[in-house]
Wavefront OBJ file of the C-alpha trace (Angstrom):
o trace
v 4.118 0.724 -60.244
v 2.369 3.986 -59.427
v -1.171 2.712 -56.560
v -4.594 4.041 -56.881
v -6.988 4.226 -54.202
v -10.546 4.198 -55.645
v -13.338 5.457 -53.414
v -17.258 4.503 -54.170
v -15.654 1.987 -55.516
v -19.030 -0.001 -56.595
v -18.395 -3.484 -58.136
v -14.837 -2.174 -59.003
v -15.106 -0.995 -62.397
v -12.501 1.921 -62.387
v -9.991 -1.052 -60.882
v -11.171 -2.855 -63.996
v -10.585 0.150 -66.255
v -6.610 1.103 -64.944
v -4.927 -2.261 -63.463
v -3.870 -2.806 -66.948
v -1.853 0.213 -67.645
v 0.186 -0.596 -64.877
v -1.615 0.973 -61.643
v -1.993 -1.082 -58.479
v -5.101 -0.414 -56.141
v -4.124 -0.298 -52.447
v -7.169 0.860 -50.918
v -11.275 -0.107 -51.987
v -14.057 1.524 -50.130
v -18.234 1.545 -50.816
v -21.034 1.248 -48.238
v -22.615 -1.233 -50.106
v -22.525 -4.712 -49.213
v -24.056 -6.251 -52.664
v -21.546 -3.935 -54.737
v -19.000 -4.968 -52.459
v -19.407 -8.549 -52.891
v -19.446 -8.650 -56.796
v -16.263 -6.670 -56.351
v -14.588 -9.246 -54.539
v -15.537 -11.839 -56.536
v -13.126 -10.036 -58.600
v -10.462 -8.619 -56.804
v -10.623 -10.417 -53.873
v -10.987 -9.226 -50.208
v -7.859 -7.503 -49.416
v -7.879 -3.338 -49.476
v -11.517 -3.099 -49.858
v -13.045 -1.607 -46.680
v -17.276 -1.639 -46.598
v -18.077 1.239 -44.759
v -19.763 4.519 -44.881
v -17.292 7.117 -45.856
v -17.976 9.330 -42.911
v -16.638 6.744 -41.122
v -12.991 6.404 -42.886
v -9.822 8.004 -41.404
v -6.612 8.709 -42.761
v -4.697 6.546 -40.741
v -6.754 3.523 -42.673
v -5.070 4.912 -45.927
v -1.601 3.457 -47.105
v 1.376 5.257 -46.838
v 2.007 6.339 -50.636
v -1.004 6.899 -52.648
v -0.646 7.969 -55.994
v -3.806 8.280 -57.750
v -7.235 9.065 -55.684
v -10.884 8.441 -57.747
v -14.098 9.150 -56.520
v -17.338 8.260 -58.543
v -20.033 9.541 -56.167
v -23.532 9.156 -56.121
v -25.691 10.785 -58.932
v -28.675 10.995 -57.587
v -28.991 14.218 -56.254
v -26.961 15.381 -59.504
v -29.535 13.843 -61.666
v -31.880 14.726 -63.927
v -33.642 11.433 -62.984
v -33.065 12.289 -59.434
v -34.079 15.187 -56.839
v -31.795 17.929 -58.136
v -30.645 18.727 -54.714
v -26.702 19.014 -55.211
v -24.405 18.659 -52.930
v -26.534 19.544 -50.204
v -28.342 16.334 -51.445
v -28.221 13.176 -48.768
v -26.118 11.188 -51.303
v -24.378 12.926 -53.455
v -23.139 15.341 -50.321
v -20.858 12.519 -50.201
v -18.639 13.587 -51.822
v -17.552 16.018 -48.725
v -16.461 13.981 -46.279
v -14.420 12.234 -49.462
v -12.706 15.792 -49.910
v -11.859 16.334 -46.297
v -10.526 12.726 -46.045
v -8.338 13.891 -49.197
v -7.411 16.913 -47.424
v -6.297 15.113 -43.863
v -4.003 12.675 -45.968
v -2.595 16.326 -47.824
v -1.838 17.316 -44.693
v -0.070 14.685 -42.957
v 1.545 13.026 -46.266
v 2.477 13.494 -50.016
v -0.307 14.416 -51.770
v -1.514 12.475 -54.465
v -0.090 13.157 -58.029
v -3.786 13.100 -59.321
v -7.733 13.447 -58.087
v -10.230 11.693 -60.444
v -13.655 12.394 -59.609
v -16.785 11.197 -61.821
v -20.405 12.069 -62.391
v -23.787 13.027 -64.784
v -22.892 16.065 -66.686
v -25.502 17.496 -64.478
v -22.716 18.253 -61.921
v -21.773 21.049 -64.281
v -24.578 22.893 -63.975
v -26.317 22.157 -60.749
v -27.071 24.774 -58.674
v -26.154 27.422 -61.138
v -22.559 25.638 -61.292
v -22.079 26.693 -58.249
v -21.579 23.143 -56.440
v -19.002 21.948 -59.025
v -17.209 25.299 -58.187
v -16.691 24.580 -54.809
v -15.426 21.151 -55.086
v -12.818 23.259 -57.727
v -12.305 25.620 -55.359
v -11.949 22.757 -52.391
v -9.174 20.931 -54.935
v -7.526 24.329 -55.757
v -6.727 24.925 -51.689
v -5.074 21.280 -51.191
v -2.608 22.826 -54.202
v -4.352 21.330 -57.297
v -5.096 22.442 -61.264
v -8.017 21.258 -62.439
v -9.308 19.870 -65.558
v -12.715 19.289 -67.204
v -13.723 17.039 -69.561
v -16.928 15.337 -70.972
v -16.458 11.727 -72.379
v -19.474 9.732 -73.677
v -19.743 5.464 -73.458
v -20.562 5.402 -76.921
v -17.322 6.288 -78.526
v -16.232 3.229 -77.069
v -19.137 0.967 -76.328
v -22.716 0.933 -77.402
v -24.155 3.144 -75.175
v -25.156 6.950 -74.029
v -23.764 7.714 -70.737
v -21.868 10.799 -71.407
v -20.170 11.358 -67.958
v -18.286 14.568 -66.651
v -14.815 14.244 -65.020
v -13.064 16.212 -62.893
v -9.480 15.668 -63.476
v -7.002 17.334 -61.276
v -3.259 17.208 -60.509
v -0.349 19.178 -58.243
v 0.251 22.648 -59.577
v 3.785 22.433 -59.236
v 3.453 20.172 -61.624
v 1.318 21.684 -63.789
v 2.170 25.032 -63.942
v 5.123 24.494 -66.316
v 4.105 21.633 -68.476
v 0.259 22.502 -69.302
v -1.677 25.228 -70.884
v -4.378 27.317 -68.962
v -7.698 26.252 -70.199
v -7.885 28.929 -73.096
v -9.030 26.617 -75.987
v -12.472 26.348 -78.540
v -15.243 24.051 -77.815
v -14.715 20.418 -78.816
v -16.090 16.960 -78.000
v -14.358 16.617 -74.731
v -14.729 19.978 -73.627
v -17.977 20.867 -75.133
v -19.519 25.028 -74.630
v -20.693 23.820 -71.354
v -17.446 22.932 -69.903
v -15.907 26.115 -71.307
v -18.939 28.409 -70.655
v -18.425 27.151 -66.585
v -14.394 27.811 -67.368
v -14.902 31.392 -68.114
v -17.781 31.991 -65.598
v -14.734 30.740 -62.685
v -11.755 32.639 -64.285
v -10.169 32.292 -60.404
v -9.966 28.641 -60.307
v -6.555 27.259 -62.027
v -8.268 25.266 -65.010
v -5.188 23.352 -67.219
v -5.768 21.377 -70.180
v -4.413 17.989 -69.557
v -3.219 15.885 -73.159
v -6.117 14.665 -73.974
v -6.377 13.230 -77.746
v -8.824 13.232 -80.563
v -11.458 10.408 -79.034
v -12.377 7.760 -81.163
v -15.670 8.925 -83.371
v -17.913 5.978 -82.326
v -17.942 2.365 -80.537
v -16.938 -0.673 -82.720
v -19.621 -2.419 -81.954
v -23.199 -2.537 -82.165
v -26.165 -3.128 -80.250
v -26.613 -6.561 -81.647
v -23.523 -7.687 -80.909
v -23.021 -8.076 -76.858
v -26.498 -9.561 -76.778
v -27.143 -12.720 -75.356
v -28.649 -15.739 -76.987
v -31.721 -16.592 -75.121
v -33.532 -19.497 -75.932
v -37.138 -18.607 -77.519
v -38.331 -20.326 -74.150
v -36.902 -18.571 -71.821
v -38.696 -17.335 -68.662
v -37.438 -13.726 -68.733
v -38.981 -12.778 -72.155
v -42.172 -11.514 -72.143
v -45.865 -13.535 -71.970
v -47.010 -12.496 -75.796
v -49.997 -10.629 -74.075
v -48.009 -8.384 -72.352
v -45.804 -6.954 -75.357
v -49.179 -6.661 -77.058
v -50.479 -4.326 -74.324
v -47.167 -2.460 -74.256
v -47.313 -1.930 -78.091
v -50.927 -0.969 -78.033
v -49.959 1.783 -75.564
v -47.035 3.454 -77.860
v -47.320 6.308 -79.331
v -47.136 6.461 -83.194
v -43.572 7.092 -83.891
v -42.636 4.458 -81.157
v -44.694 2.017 -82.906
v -43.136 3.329 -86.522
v -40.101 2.117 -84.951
v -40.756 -1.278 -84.051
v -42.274 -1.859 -87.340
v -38.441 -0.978 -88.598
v -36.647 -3.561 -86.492
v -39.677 -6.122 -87.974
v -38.670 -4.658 -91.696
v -34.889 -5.632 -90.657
v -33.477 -1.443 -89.675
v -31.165 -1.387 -87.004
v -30.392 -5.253 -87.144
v -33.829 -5.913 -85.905
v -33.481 -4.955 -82.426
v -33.598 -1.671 -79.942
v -33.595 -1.207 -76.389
v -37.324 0.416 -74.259
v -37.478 2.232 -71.498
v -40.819 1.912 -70.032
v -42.537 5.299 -68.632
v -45.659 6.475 -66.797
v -47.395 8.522 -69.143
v -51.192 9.499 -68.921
v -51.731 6.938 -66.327
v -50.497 4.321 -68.040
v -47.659 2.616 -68.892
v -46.084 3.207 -72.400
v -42.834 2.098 -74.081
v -40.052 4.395 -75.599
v -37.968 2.611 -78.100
v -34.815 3.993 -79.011
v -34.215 4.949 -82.765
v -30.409 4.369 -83.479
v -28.204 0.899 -82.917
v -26.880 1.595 -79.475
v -28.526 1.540 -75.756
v -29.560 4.042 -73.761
v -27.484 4.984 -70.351
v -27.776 2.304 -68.072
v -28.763 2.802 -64.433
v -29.993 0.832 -61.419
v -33.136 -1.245 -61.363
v -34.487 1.207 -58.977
v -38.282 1.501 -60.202
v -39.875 -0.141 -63.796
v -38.468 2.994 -65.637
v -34.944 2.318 -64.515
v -35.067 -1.174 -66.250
v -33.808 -1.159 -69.301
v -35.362 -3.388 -72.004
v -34.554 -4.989 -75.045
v -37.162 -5.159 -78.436
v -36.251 -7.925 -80.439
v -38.075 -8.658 -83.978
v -35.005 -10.732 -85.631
v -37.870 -13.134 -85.589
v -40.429 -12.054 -87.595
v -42.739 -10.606 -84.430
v -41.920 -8.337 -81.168
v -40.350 -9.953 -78.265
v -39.369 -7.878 -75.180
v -37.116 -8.745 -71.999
v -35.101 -6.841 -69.722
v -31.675 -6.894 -70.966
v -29.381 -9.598 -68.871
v -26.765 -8.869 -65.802
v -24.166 -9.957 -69.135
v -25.405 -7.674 -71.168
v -25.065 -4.822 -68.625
v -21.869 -6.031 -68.067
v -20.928 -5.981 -71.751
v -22.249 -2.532 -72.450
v -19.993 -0.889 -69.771
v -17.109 -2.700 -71.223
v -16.648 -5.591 -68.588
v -16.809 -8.667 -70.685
v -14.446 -10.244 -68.499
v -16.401 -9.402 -65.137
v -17.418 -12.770 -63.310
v -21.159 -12.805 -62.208
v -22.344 -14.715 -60.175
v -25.366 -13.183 -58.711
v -28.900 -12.637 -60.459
v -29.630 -10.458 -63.224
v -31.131 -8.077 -60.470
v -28.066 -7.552 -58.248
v -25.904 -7.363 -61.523
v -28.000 -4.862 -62.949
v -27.485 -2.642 -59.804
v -23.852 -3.274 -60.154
v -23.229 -2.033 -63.472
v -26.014 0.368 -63.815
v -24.162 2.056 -61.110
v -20.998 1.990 -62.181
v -18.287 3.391 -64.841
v -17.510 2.502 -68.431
v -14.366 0.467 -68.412
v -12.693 1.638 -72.104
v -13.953 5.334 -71.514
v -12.517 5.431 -67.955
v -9.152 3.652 -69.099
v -8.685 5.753 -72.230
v -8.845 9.085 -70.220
v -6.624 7.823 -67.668
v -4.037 6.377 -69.610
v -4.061 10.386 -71.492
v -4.872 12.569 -68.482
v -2.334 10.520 -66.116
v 0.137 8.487 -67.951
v 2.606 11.344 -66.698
v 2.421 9.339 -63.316
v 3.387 6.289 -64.408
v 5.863 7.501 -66.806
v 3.993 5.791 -69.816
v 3.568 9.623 -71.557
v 6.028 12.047 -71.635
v 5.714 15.463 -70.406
v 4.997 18.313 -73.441
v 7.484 20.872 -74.031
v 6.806 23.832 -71.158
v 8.357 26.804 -73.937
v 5.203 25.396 -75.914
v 2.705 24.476 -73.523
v 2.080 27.517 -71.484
v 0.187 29.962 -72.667
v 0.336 32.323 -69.762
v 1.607 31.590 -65.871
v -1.408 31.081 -63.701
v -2.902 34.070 -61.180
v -1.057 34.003 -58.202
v -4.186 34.113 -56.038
v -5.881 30.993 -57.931
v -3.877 28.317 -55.676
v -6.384 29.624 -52.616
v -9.774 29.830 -54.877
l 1 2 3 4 5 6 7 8 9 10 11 12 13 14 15 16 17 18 19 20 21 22 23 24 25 26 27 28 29 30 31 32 33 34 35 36 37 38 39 40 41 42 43 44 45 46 47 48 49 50 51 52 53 54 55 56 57 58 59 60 61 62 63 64 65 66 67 68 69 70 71 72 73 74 75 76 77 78 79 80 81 82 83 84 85 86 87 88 89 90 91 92 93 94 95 96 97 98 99 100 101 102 103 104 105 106 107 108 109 110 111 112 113 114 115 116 117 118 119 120 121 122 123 124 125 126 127 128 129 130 131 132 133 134 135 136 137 138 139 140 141 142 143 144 145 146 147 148 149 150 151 152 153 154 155 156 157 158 159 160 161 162 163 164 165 166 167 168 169 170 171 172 173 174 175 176 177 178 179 180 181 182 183 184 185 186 187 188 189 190 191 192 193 194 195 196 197 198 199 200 201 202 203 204 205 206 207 208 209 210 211 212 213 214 215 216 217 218 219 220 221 222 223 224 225 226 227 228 229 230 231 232 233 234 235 236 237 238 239 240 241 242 243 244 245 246 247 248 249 250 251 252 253 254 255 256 257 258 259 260 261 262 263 264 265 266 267 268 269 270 271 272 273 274 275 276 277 278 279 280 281 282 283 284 285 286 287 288 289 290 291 292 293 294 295 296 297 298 299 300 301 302 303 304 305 306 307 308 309 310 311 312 313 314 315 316 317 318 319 320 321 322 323 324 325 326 327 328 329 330 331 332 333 334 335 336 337 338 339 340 341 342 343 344 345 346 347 348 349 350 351 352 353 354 355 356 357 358 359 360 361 362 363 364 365 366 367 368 369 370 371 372 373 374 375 376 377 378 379 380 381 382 383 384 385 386 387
């Protein structure tokens, strides 16, 4: 059994998504102690280490390490956030991860794999120029990379298309997988090609990544809770009034849909400061919008249910968070508050799983390698291995 070791790991979500094709974590790590405590819950306490990662050494990782992940803060990535990069406070994390991975390269096997995670926004912030040092970083420590955008809502219902960074040992790579040389398509849209040919250094591969499926199963009605019509978290009926006398038109055009039965009667809100005031934003399709942390009223997400016959509103449940990132089976058992934080924060469990089980199955042996007469298009630059 091949072992992970998952850093910022958050409530444990990318442990959720892989443990069942057969990988083993052997080492946890996040700073924060909430996160870290829902992941227990789960896992248990042994290999998770709560710490800042400036702090970790490489003696404190295990011997033979397999797989390494990464899902590092946003913020600074963000359009919601500062925009600062990688110079940013929190998502300049992801440095000392890199040097940490680079210490272990040098005193041990490298991993087979690097899976790192964030907002599209990673492509293109700075200019590109931040995700082409991290390439650049990986290419040194004797890596290929690959790039690929996958979206929540071809598995779940919700929008949190997500950029990965998917890298693995050249010498494995070079003779098994094509240079990066391919059309557009859903999981390498323009933007991860335009970026491709603006770095034609870096030693991009194309790992054997399938056809994704077209769109979630499921719909927003169906991983919502059943709250009783008495229930404290829905909203006093003078409140939804105010917020619905504050739409705009088309936001009110579409609640009067869910009340004439569209979209199974219900939507999900953000709620926004606009014009000194506070206005709702209802979604127009049958799936939520991308979750984040309860960080500020316009980080809440909210749901809009008329299945009744009239508006109700309430913020949508720790469960439901849960459900939307694909963790049905997650126990919770802290307040819809923490859990929000949890998930918000976190990965989608069937997007993360799918893309592992393609991009890394070599690892564990569960997908055999393609034919290297017909993979290769062309042998890599010799110069690309040092960036």
């Amino acid at each position: 059994m091949a072992a992970f070791a998952e850093f910022f790991a958050g409530i444990g979500l990318v442990r959720e998504a892989i443990e069942p094709l057969g990988w083993r974590c052997v080492f946890a790590n996040d700073i924060a102690p909430g996160k870290a405590e829902m992941y227990r819950t789960r896992f248990g306490f042994r290999h998770f280490v709560v710490d800042d990662v400036n702090n970790l050494t490489v003696d404190q990782l295990p011997a033979d390490i397999d797989l390494v992940t990464a899902s590092f803060p946003c913020i600074d990535l963000s359009l919601a956030g500062n925009r600062a990069g990688l110079a940013g406070e929190h998502s300049g994390t992801v440095w000392p991860f890199l040097k940490l991975l680079a210490a272990r390269c040098r005193c041990a096997a490298a991993p087979a794999a690097v899976l790192l995670e964030n907002v599209t926004g990673f492509l293109s912030s700075r200019g590109g120029k931040d995700l082409a040092e991290v390439c650049r970083f990986l290419a040194k420590l004797g890596y290929a990379i690959d790039l690929a955008v996958v979206d929540a809502r071809w598995f779940t219902p919700q929008s949190r298309p997500r950029l990965f960074a998917m890298a693995v040992r050249r010498e494995d790579a070079a003779s098994r997988w094509p240079l990066s040389a391919g059309a557009p398509s859903r999981v390498r849209p323009r933007r991860v090609r335009d970026f491709q040919q603006a770095n034609p250094g870096l030693p991009f591969v194309e790992l054997p990544l399938p056809e994704p499926p077209s769109r979630a199963p499921n719909r927003l009605s169906s991983i919502l809770e059943d709250l009783s019509a008495d229930d404290e978290r829905w909203w006093p009926d003078e409140q939804t009034k105010v917020l619905l006398h504050n739409m705009a038109p088309r936001h009110r055009q579409r609640v009067a849909g869910l009340l004439d039965g569209q979209r199974d009667g219900v939507a999900t809100l953000y709620r926004r400061r606009r014009h000194d005031r506070t206005v709702g934003e209802v979604r127009d399709d049958e799936i939520a919008g991308c979750l984040r942390t309860p960080q500020g009223g316009s980080s809440v997400q909210f749901l809009v249910d008329c299945r009744g016959g009239k508006p109700r509103i309430r913020p949508l449940t720790g469960r439901e968070y849960a459900r939307l990132q694909g963790a049905e089976q997650f126990p919770i058992h802290v307040g819809d508050r923490q859990a929000r934080m949890g998930f918000g924060d976190a990965v989608c469990v069937p997007a993360v799983r799918w893309l592992t089980e393609h991009a890394f199955g070599h690892v564990l042996g569960t997908i055999a390698w393609q034919d290297p007469q017909m993979a290769l298009f062309e042998q890599a630059p010799a110069h690309a291995a040092g960036g």
